[in-house]
BAMAR-911606 format. One line per 4 residues: number of its first residue (from 1); for each residue x, y, z of C-alpha. Coordinates in steps of 0.5 Angstrom, whole numbers, plus 2048, in hexadecimal, padded with zeros to 3 digits. Layout:
# BAMAR-911606
NUM> X:Y:Z; ...
END
This chain:
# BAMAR-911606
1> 826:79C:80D; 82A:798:809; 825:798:803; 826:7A0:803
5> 82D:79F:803; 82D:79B:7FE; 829:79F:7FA; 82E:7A4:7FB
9> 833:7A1:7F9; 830:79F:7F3; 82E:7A7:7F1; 835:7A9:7F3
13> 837:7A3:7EE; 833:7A6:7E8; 835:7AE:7E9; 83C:7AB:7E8
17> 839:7A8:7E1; 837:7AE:7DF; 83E:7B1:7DE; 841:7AD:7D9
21> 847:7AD:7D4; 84A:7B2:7CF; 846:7B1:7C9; 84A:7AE:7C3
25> 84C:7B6:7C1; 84B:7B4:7B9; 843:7B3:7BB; 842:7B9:7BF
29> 845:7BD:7BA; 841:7BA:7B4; 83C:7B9:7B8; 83C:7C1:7B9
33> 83F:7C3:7B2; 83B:7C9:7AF; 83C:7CF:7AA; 842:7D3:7A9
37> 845:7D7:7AE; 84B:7DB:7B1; 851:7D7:7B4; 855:7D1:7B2
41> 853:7CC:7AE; 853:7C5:7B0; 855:7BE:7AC; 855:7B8:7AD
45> 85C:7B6:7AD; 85F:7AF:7AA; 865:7AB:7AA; 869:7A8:7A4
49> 864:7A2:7A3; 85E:7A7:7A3; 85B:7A6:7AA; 858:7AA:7AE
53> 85E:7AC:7B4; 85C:7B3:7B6; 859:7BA:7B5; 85C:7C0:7B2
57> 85C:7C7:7B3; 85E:7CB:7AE; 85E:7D3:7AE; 862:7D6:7A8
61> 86A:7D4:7AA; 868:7D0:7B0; 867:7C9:7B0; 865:7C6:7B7
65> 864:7BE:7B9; 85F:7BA:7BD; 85F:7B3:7BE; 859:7AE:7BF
69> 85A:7B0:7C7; 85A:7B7:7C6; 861:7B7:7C7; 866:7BC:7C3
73> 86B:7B9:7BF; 86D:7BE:7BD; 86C:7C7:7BB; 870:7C9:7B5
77> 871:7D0:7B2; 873:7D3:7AB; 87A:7D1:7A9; 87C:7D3:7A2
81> 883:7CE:7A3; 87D:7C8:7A1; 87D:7CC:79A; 876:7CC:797
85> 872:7C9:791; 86D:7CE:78D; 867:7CB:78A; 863:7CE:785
89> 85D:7CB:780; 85E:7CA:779; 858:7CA:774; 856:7C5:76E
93> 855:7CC:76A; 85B:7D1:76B; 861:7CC:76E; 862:7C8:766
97> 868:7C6:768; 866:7C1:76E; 861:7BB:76D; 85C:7BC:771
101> 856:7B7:771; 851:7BB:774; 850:7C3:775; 855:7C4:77A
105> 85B:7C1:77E; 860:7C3:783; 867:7C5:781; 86A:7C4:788
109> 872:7C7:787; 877:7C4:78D; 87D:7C9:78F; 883:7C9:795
113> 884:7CF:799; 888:7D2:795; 882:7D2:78E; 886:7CC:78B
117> 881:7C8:787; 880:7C1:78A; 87A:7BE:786; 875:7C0:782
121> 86E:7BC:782; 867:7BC:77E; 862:7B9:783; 859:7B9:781
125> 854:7B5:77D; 84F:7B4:777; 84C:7B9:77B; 84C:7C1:77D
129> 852:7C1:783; 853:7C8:787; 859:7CA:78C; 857:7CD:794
133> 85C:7CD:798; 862:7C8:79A; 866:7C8:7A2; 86C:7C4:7A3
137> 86D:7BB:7A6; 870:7BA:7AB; 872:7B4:7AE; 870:7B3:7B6
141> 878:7B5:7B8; 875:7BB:7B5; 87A:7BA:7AD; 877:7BD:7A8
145> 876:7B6:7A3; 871:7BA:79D; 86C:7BF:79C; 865:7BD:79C
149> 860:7C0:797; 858:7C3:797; 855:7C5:790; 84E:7C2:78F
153> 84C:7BD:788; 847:7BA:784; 84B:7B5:781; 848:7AD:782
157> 84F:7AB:781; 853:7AD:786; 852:7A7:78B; 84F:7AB:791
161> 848:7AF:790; 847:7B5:78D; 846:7BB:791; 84B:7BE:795
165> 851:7BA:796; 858:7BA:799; 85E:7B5:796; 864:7B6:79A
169> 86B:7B6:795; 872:7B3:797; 878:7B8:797; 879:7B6:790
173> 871:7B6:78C; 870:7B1:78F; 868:7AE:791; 867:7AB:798
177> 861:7AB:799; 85A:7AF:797; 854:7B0:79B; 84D:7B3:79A
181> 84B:7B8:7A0; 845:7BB:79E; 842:7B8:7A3; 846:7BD:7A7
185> 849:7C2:7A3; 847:7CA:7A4; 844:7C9:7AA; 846:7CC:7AF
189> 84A:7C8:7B4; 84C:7CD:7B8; 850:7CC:7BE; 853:7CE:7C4
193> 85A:7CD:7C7; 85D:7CD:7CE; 862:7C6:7CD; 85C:7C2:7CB
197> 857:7C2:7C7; 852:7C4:7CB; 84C:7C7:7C8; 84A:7CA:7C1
201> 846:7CF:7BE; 841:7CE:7B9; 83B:7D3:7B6; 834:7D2:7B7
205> 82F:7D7:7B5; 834:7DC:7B3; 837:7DC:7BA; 83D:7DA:7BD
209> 83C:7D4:7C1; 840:7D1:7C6; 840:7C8:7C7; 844:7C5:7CC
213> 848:7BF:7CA; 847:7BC:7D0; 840:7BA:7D0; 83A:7B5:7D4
217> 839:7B0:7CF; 831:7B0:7CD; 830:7B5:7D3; 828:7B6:7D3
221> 827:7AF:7D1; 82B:7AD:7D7; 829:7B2:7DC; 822:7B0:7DA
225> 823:7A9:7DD; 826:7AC:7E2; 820:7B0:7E4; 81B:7AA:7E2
229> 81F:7A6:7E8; 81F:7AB:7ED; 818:7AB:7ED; 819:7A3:7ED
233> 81D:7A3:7F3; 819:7A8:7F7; 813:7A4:7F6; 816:79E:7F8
237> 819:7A2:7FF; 811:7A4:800; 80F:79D:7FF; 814:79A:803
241> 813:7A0:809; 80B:79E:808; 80B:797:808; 811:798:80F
245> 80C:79C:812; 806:797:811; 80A:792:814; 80B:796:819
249> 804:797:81B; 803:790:81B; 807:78E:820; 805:794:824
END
């Protein structure tokens, strides 16, 4: 029957919508962000104009990077050729010698591999300003173009939100550019590699969990519908069948 056929074709046609592409990999992951776990941490990474062109992962020396399509641009490792930079807080009421609008700033001290001194520079607000961590940039060729600092502030005059914060410096002190990442920060994005970015860990009542990144777009909702027309279509093939059938007895 050519009304079967069709209808077929038609369902075919909607099994194959329910299977989508990739989900865009920053809105999975935000979408799943929960508390802190085990694993690697994952930033948003920026380029020289402070817009978002990746995702980082970062576990101590190891600095790994993903593209927007999930592609590797590159994985590097501790290297102490790169030199290092060491940063500490100063405070109002102990370091004199330093102006220090707040209560505390960052002392950031840039040195070459070999411990000579290339720059030295005070960086905070009006407010309080404190170190966490820093991880080596790298440009896409996969060279090292500065480092990258995370401390957490309350200062209103540092041009980006309080909260946590990461500014990127240039390998003479340099700012390129800062971002407030509270939205994401601490927040288990943790994933797992095999020459992709694949899947992510994250936790959930205190257990491990497990999220694909490939995932069905609204899934429920869309096997709803696909439920819902299902039933339509058989509906429509009983009448179909029925009203064949009376004609049948008509003509009988």
């Amino acid at each position: 029957m050519k009304l079967k056929r069709y209808i077929f074709i038609l369902m075919v046609l909607f099994i194959a919508f329910l299977f989508p592409s990739k989900v865009n990999a920053l809105e999975l992951t935000l979408s799943y962000s929960a508390s802190n776990g085990c694993g690697f941490t994952m930033l948003l990474s920026y380029d020289n104009t402070g817009s978002i062109d990746g995702f980082l992962f970062l576990d101590g020396g190891t600095n790994i990077k993903y593209g927007l399509d999930n592609k590797l641009i590159y994985k590097k490792y501790y290297d102490s050729n790169l030199g290092e930079i060491v940063v500490e807080n100063i405070y109002s009421n102990v370091d004199s010698e330093y102006n220090i609008a707040g209560s505390s700033d960052l002392l950031i001290t840039g040195y070459d591999k070999d411990g000579n001194q290339l720059f030295i520079k005070q960086y905070g607000g009006n407010g309080e300003d404190e170190y966490i961590s820093y991880f080596k940039s790298y440009n896409d060729f996969g060279i090292n173009d500065g480092n990258v600092v995370v401390f957490r502030t309350d200062s209103s005059d540092l041009d980006v939100i309080p909260g946590y914060v990461m500014v990127k410096f240039d390998l003479n002190g340099g700012v390129v550019w800062k971002k407030n990442i509270n939205d994401y920060y601490n927040k288990n994005l943790y994933y797992v590699v095999d020459n992709k970015v694949d899947s992510i860990f994250y936790i959930k009542n205190s257990s491990l969990e497990k999220k694909e990144l490939l995932v069905k777009v609204g899934k429920k909702i869309q096997i709803l519908i696909f439920i819902l027309l299902t039933i339509v279509m058989i509906k429509m093939v009983i009448l179909m069948e029925l009203y064949l059938l009376e004609q049948i007895m008509i003509l009988v």
